[in-house]
C-alpha positions in Angstrom: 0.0 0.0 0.0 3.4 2.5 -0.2 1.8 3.3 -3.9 -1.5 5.0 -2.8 -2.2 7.9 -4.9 -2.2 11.4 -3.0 -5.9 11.7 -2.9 -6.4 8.2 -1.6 -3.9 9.1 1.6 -5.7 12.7 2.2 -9.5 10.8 1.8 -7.9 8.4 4.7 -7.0 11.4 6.7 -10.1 13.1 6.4 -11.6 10.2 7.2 -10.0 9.3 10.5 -10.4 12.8 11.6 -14.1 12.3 11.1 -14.2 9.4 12.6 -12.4 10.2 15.4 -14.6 13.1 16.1 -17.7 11.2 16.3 -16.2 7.9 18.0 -15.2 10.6 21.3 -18.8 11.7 21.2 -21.1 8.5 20.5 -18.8 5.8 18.6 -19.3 4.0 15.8 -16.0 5.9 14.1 -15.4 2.4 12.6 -18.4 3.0 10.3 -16.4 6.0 8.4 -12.7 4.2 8.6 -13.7 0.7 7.4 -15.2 1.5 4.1 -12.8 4.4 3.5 -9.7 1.6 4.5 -11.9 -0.6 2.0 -12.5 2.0 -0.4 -8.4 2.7 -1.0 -8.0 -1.1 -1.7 -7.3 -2.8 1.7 -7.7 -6.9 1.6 -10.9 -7.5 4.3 -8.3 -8.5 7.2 -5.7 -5.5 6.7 -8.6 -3.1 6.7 -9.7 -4.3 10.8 -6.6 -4.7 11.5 -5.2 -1.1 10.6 -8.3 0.2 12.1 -7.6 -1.3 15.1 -4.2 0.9 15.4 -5.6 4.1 14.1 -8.7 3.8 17.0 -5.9 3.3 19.5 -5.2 7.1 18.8 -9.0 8.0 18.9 -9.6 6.5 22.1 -6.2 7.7 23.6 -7.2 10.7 23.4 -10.6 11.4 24.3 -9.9 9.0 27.4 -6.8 11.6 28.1 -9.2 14.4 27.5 -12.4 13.3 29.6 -9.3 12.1 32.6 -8.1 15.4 32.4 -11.3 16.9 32.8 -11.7 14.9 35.9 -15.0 13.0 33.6 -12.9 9.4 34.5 -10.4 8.1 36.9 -7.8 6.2 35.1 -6.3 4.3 38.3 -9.6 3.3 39.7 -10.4 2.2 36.3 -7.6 0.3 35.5 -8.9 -2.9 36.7 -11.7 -3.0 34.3 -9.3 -1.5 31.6 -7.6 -4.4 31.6 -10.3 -7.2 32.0 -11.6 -5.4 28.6 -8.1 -5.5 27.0 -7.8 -9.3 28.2 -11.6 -10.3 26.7 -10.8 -8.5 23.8 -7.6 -10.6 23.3 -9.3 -13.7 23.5 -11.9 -12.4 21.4 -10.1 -11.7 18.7 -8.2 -15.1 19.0 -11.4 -17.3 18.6 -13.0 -15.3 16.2 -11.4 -17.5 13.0 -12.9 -20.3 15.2 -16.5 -18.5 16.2 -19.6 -18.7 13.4 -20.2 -15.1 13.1 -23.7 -15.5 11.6 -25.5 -15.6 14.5 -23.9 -12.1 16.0 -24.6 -10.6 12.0 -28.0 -11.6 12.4 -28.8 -10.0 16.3 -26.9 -7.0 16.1 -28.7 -4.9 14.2 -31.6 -5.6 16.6 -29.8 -5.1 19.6 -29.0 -1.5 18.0 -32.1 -0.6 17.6 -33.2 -1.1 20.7 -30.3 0.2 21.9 -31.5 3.4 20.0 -34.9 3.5 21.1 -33.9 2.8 24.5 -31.9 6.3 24.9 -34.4 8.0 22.6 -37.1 7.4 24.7 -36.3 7.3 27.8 -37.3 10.2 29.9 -34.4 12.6 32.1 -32.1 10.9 30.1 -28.9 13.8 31.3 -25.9 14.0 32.7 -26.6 13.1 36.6 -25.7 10.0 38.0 -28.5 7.4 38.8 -29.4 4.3 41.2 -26.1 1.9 40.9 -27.4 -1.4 39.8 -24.6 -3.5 39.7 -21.2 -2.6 42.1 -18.2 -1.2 40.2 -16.3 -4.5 41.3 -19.1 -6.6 39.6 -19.5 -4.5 36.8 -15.4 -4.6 35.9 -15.2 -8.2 36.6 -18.6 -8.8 34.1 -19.1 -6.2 31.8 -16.3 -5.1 31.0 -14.4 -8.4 29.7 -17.7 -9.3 27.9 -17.6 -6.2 25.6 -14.2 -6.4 25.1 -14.5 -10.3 24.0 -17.5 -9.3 22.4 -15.5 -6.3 20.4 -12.3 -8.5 20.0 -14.7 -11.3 18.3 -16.8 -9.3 16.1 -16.2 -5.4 16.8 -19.5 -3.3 15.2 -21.6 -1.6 18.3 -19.2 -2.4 20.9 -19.4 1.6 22.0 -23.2 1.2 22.2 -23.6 -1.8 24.3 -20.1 0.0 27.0 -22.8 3.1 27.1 -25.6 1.2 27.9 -24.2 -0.9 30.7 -22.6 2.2 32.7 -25.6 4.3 32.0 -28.3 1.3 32.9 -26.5 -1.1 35.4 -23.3 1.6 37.0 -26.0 4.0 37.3 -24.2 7.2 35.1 -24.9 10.2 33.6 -24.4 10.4 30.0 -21.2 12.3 30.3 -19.6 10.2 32.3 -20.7 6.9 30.5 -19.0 8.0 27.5 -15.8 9.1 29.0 -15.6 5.7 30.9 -16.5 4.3 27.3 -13.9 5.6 25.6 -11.0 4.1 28.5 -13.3 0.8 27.5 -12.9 0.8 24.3 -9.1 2.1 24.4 -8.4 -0.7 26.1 -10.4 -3.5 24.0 -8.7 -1.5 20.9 -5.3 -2.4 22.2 -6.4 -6.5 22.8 -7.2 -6.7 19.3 -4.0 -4.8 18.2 -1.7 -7.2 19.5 -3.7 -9.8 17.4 -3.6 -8.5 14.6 0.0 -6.9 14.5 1.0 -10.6 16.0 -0.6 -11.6 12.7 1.3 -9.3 10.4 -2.0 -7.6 8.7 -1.4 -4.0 9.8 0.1 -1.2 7.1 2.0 0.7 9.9 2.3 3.6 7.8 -1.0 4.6 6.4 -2.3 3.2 10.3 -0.3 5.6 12.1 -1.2 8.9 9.5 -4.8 8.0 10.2 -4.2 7.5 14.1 -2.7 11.0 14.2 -5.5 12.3 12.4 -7.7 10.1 14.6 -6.1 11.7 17.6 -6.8 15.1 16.7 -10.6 14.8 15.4 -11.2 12.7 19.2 -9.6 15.7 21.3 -12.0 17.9 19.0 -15.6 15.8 19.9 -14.2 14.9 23.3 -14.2 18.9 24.1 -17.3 19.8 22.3 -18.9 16.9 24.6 -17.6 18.2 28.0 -19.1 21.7 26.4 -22.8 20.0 25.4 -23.1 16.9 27.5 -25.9 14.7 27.0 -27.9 17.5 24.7 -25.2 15.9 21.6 -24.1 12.7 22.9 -27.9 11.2 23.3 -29.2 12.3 19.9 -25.9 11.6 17.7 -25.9 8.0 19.8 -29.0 7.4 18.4 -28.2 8.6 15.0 -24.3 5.8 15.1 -26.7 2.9 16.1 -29.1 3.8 13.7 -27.2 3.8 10.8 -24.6 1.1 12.2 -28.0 -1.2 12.2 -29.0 0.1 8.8 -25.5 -0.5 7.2 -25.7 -4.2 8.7 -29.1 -4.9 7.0 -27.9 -3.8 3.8 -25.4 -6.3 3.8 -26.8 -8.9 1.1 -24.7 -12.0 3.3 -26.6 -11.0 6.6 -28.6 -13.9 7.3 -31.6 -11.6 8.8 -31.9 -10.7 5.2 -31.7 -14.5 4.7 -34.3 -15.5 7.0 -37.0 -12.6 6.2 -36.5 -13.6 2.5 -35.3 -10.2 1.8 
């Protein structure tokens, strides 16, 4: 990929930095940077996998940005950091192993509701709420299941982090997308070390996009402190929306399949 044409590279750029700016606000940056990756000419595998190491700047940042905003303590949640690194590891490990048709099939439901659920629910804000599940049980569950979850498969893995801290940890929407991001950070990094084990990463064209990455997620991540839940909630809705619509459109999902679509 050392021969992309000029405009392919700047596209990539552009791209990242969009991406990167939405993925600090609501996720779902992998819905601009795997069809651009795909776009240039990236083999299936080389595409995820240089994804993977351009989000790692994404998530970097907006974790450092919401940290230093005092939205997320990194040394309490370490712990869970790395239970999410260590599922997504696995994850990403079985998933030449794991049928993938069943997850193609139930995700796009999942989104939706996922949608609907912070659409309609009322004094959906930034204050904290009624603690369902203990921040020990919630690291030692939650947090590894994404991040095998996100390892395995990848698409939504945002949503389903902001829905557990805002539903079971009780958060405001602010906060459950600063923890979010440290989530997904770390879950990024499991499935790095997969994939660069594997030798499918372009380093180069990663790393451009991951600086790009870096600078559109310090961008949304301020612009979120600034708004709170009045942009995260709607554009939320908007990623799952469209991640579930993207997923549908796929002629090989087997929902299609099975609704003789």
């Amino acid at each position: 990929m050392s021969d992309l044409a000029t405009q392919t590279v700047i596209m990539l750029a552009f791209a990242a930095f969009a991406a990167g700016f939405v993925d600090s606000i609501a996720g779902g940056g992998g819905l601009i940077t795997i069809p651009a990756l795909l776009l240039a000419g990236f083999p299936p595998v080389a595409a995820l996998g240089t994804n993977k190491l351009q989000g790692i700047f994404g998530t970097a940042s907006a974790t450092i940005h919401y940290a230093m905003n005092g939205h997320v303590d990194l040394r309490r949640q370490l712990p869970s950091a790395l239970l999410a690194l260590a599922g997504s590891a696995v994850g990403a490990l079985l998933a030449a192993f794991v049928p993938g048709d069943l997850l193609r099939a139930l995700l796009p439901l999942l989104l939706i509701a996922i949608a609907l659920y912070f659409a309609v629910k009322p004094n959906m804000n930034d204050v904290d709420r009624t603690e369902r599940l203990s921040p020990f049980l919630f690291g030692l569950t939650v947090a590894p299941a994404v991040g095998f979850y996100d390892g395995l498969f990848g698409p939504g893995a945002g949503s389903f982090y902001m829905l557990a801290f805002v539903s079971l940890a009780g958060f405001g929407v602010l906060k459950a997308t600063a923890h979010t991001k440290l989530l997904n950070f770390a879950s990024n990094i499991g499935g790095f070390i997969v994939f660069a084990v594997a030798g499918v990463i372009y380093w180069k064209i990663g790393l451009m996009m991951g600086v790009a990455q870096f600078l559109g997620a310090r961008l949304g991540a301020s612009l979120a402190i600034r708004i709170g839940a009045r942009l995260i909630k709607p554009l939320l809705v908007i990623i799952c929306l469209a991640l579930a619509i993207k997923l549908l459109a796929d002629p090989a999902n087997p929902l299609r399949q099975l609704i003789g679509v």
